[in-house]
N, C-alpha and C positions, 0 to 999 in steps of 0.2 A: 595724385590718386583720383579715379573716378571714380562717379559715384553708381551704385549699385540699382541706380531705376532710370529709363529713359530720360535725356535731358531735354525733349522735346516737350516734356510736361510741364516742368517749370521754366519760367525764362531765367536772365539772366537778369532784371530788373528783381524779381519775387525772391531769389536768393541772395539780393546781396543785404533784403530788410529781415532777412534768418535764417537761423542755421538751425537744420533738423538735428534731430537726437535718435540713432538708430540704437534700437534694445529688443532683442531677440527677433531679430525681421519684422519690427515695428516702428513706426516715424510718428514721433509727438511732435505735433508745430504751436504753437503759441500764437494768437492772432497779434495783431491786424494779418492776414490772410487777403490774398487778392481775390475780391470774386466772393466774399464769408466777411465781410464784414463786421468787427464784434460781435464773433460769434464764434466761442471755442470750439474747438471741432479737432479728432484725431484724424489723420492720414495714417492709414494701415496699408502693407505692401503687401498682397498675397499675388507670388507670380508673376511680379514685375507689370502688376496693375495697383494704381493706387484707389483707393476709397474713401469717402467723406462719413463722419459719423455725428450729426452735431447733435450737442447736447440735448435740443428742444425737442428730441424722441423720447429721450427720457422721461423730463419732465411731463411730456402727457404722457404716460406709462405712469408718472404716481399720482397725477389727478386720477385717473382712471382706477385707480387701485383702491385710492380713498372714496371715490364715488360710490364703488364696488363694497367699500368697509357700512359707510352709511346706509347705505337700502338691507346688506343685512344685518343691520344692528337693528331697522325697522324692524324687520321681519321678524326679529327674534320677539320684538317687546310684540307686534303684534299676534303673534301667534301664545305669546306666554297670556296673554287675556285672553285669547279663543279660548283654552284650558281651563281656564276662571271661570269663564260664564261656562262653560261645561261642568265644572263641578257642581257650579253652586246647580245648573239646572238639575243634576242626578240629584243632590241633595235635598231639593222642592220635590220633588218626584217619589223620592224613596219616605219625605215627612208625608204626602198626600194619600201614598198605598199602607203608612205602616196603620194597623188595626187601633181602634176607639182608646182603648185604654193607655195604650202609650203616648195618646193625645191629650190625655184628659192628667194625664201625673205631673203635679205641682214639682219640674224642673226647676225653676226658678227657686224655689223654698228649699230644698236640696241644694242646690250650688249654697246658696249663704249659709246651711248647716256647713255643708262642708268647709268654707271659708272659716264660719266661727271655730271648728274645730283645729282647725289649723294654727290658728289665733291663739288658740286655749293650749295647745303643744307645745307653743314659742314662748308664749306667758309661762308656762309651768318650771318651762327650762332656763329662762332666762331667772325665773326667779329664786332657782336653787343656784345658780351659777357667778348671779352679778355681784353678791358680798361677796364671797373667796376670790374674786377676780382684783374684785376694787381695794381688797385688803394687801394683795401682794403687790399690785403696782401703787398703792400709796405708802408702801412699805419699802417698795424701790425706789420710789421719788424724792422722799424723806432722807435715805440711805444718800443717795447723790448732794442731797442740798446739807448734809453733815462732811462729805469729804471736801466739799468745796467752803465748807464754814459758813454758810448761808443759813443754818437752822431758825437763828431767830426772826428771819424773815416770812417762814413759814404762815402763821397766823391771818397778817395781813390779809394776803390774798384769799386765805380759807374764809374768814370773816365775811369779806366781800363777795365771792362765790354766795356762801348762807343768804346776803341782805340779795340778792340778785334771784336767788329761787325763789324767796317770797314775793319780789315784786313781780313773775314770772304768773306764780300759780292766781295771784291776783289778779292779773291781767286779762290770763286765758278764763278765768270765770264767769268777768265783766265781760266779754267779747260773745262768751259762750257760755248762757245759762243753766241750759240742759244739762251743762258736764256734771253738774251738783247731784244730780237725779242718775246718772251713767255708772251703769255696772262694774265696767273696767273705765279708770282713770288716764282714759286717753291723753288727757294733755300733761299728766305727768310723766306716761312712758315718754311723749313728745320729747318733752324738755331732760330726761335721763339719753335717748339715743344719744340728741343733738351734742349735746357735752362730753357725752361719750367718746364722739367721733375729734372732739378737740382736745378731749387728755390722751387719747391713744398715739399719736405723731409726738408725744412729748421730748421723745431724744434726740428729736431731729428737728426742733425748733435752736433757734438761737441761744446763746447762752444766759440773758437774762431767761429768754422766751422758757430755756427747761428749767429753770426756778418758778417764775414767778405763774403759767400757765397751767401747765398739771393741779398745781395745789387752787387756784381759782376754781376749774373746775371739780373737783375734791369737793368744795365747801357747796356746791349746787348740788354735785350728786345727794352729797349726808344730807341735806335739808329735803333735798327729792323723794331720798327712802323715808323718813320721817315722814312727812308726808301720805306717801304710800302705804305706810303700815297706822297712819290714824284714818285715813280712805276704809279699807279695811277692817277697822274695830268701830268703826261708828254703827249704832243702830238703823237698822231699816224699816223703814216705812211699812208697815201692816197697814192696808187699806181694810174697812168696815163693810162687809156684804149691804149690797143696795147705798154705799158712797159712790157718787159720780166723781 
């Protein structure tokens, strides 16, 4: 059977190192290639002409494309800062034209009102919220460490929790003397978040880890809010007109 393209193309030397593969009026050749040396390349037959396609067109078609990706990834960052310095210039512009008295309004002492308030909403809430919260999950925790028959284990770690919040609030006093004199008892909320955030995952600790961890932190919270509720009932300071 002959073959379907001029044999005057190939010799008889280049066919007998391979045999083409016709698939749909198309020839795949696989190198060594006479003349293309390591260098794959299809032979397509349109109209009993054949044509070279080697791959190294390709490949500079995707350097070209990635070159093409990075100048506009430039462009983009540099054009997203033209916008920056554009805003902030309207916004110098629009502080320079706005009239005296919006210049002159204690901004700064507003924002921290408005922060303390914020402060004062979270405190409020958190403080009607955190007994009936701490009462049912040490109520569920206890529940657990009785089906499991761990109950008389309980203690222990509640104990230890207690001697760890006094070493706690001791600590942060010595560090930070001012907190004594402080309104709100910043390092007490401190040490309630923190503990917080470690009895909360309590079910999905380990099997010692849901015994013995929830009830540790337990005995830092109780000692925290004691704490917090003698913060609270202490007397405050009345200073003396004309005391420095």
């Amino acid at each position: 059977m002959s073959l379907p393209y001029p044999s005057h193309l190939l010799s008889a030397t280049a066919s007998s190192r391979f045999q083409p593969l016709i698939l749909n009026n198309t020839v795949s050749i696989e190198p060594p290639f006479l003349g293309f040396k390591g260098t794959p390349c299809f032979v397509e037959k349109h109209n009993c002409c054949l044509s070279v396609k080697p791959f190294g067109v390709s490949q500079k078609r995707v350097t070209k494309i990635s070159c093409s990706m990075n100048m506009s990834a430039q462009q983009s960052d540099d054009h997203g800062k033209m916008k920056l310095n554009q805003l902030i210039d309207k916004a110098r512009k629009l502080w320079d034209s706005s009239p005296e008295p919006v210049k002159i309004f204690p901004w700064n002492k507003a924002l921290d009102n408005l922060i303390q308030l914020i402060l004062d909403l979270i405190l409020f809430v958190v403080k009607y919220l955190a007994v009936p919260v701490f009462a049912v999950t040490s109520l569920s925790e206890m529940s657990y460490c009785a089906h499991e028959r761990k109950l008389v284990l309980v203690p222990l770690p509640v104990l230890f929790g207690v001697a760890v919040a006094g070493i706690l609030k001791v600590t942060a006093l010595e560090l930070s003397p001012h907190l004594k004199d402080a309104e709100v008892p910043w390092h007490l909320i401190a040490i309630a978040i923190f503990f917080t955030l470690i009895k909360l995952p309590g079910p999905y600790y380990p099997y010692w880890g849901r015994i013995i961890i929830p009830h540790f932190a337990n005995g830092v919270l109780l000692r925290t809010l004691w704490f917090a509720i003698l913060w609270y009932r202490r007397p405050k300071a009345v200073k003396m007109p004309g005391s420095s």
